[in-house]
C-alpha positions in Angstrom: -50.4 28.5 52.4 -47.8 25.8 50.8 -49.1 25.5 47.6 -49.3 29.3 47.5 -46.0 29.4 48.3 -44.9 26.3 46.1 -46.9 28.3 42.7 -44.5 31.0 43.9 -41.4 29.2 43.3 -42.7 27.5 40.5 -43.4 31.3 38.7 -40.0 32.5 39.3 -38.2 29.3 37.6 -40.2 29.6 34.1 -38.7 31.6 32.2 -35.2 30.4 32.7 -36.5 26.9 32.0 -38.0 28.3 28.6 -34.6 29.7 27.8 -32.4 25.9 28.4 -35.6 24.4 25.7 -35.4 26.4 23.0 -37.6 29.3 21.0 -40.2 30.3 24.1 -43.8 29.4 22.2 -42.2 25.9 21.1 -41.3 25.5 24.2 -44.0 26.0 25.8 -46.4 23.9 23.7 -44.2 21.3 24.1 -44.0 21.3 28.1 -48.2 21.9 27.2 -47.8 18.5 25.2 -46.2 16.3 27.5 -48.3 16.6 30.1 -51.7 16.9 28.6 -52.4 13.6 26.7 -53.0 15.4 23.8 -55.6 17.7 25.3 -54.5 21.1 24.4 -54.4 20.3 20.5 -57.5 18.2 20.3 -59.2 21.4 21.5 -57.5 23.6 19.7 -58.6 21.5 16.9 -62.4 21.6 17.7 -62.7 25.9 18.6 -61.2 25.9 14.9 -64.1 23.9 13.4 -66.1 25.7 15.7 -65.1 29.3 15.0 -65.5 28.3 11.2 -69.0 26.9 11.7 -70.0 29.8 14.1 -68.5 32.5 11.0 -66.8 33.9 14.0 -64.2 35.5 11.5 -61.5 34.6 13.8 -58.6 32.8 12.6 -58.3 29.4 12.7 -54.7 29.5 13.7 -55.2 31.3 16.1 -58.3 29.7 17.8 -55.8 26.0 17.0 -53.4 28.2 19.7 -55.6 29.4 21.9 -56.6 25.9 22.1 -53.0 24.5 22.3 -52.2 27.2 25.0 -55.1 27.8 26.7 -54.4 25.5 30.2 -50.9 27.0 29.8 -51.1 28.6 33.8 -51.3 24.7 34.8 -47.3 24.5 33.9 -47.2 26.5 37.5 -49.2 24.5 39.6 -47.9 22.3 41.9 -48.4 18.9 41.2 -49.3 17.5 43.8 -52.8 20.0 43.2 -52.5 19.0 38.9 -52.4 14.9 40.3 -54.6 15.5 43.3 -57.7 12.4 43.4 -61.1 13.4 44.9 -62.8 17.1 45.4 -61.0 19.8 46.1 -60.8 21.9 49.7 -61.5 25.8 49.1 -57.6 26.3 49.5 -56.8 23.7 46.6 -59.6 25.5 44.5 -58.3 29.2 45.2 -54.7 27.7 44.0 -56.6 26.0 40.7 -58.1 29.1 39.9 -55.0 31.5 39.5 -54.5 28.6 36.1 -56.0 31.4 33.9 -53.8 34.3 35.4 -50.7 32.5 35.3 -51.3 31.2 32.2 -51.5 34.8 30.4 -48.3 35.9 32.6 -46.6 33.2 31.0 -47.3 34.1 27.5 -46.3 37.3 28.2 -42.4 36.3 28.6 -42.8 35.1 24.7 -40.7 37.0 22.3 -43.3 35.8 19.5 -46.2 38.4 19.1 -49.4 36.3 20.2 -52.6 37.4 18.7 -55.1 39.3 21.6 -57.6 37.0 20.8 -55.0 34.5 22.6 -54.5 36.1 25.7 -58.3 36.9 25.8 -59.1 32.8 25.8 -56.2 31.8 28.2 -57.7 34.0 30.5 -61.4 33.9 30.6 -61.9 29.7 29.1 -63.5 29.6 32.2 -66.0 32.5 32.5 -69.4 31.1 32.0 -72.0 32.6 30.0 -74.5 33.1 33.1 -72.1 35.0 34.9 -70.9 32.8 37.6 -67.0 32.0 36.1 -64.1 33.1 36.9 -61.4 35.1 37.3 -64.1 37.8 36.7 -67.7 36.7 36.7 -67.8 37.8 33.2 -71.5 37.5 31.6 -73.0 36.6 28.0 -71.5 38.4 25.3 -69.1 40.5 27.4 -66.8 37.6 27.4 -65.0 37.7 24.0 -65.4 34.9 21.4 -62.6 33.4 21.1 -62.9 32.6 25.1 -66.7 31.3 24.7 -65.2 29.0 22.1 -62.3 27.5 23.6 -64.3 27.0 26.7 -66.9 24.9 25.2 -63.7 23.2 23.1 -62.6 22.6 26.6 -65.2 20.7 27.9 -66.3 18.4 25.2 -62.8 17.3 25.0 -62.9 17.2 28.9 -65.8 14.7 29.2 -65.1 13.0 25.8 -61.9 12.1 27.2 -61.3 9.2 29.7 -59.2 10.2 33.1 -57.9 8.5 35.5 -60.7 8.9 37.6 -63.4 8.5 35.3 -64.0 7.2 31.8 -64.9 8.8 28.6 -68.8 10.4 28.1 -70.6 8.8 25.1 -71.2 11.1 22.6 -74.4 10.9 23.3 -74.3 12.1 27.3 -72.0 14.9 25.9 -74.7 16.5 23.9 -77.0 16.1 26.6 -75.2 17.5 28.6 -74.2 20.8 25.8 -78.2 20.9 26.2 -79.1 21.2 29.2 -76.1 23.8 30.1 -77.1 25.8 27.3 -77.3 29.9 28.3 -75.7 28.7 31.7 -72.5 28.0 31.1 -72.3 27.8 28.0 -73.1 30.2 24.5 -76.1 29.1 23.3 -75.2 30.0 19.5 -72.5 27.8 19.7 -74.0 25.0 21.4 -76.7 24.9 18.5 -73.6 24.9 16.1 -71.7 22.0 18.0 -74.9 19.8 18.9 -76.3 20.2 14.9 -72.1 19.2 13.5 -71.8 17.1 16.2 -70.2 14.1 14.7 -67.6 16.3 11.9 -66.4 17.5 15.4 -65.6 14.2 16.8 -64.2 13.5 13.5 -62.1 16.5 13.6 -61.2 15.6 17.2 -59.5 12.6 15.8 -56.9 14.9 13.8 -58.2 14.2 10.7 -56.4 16.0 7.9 -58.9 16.3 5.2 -61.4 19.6 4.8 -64.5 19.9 7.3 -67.5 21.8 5.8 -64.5 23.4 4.5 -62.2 24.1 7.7 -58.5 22.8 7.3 -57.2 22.1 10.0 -53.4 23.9 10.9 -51.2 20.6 10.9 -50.9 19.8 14.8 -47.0 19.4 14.6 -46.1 22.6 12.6 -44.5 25.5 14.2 -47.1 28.2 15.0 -45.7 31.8 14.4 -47.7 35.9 14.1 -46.2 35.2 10.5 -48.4 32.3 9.5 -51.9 33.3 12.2 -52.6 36.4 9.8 -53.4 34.2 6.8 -54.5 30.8 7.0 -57.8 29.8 7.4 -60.1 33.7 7.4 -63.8 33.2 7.6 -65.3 35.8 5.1 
């Protein structure tokens, strides 16, 4: 299988390419950031807002790096798979897939010490709250917070966000949507919470600076580091 084999190759370069850029984590975000038109931080900015309205008592911080992080695995995907127009054949979805894996074997060559609830939402973003996700078919609340969050931070951003091949939702045909997925794929405590602050999460979306319902948002550009996830941000 060539793009088997081309992940392969691709796996074995990383780490040597972290070491020629710098500190691994900044590194890696910024590889994240160049490729990802922003993605990575506008969700990490909406699961912050959204763990903070949920009273998740997770960090902030960390739930901003889960967010910057969590499509990490893609670094390792061939691109002609990432740039690939039109559906994918079963081969090019089984490649697409490994994303999560590969993702949380590539924060594993960090030196920084990422928080668990990190690797838990690199890996399982895409587990779905009815049970048919993946990597692990993982059901309701067996799949841990912080993943339930950035996956539903993934998609808003995903279908607010214009493509190449398609243009940007309405707000409107987003919520809809949040609706109707409700208890499928999505948790259905945090839909409530995102459909009912709707709008303070497009306008945290934007990278707005100033206080939410009182969530500050961790400034986008500011190194992220175990130091500074212990203490900014705690839901009581």
């Amino acid at each position: 299988m060539p793009e088997l084999q081309t992940l392969l190759k691709e796996v074995v370069r990383l780490p040597a390419s972290y070491q020629r850029q710098g500190p691994p984590l900044t590194s890696l975000l910024a590889q994240i950031a160049q490729g990802d038109d922003g993605h990575g931080q506008r969700v990490g900015r909406l699961a912050g807002l959204l763990g903070h309205l949920a009273g998740s008592g997770l960090s902030s911080s960390s739930l901003e790096l889960a967010g910057r992080l969590h499509d990490a695995g893609k670094l390792l995907l061939p691109d002609s798979l990432l740039h690939h127009q039109g559906v994918f054949n079963a081969r090019q979805t089984l490649v697409m897939r490994q994303h999560p894996s590969l993702g949380l074997g590539a924060l594993f060559h960090l030196s920084e010490d990422i928080p668990t609830v990190v690797h838990e939402a690199v890996l399982l973003h895409h587990e779905r709250y009815d049970g048919d996700g993946y990597p692990f078919g993982m059901k309701g609340k067996s799949i841990p917070l912080a993943a339930r969050i950035i996956g539903l931070a993934d998609v808003i951003d995903s279908l607010l966000s214009t493509r190449s091949y398609k243009a940007g939702w309405s707000p409107r045909q987003v919520k809809a949507f949040l609706q109707e997925h409700a208890g499928g794929a999505f948790d259905p405590d945090l839909v409530g919470h995102a459909l009912t602050f709707f709008d303070d999460l497009l306008t945290i979306r934007r990278g707005v600076a100033q206080p939410v319902h009182g969530y500050q948002p961790v400034p986008g550009q500011s190194p992220v580091t175990s130091r500074s996830l212990k203490i900014r941000n705690e839901t009581p």
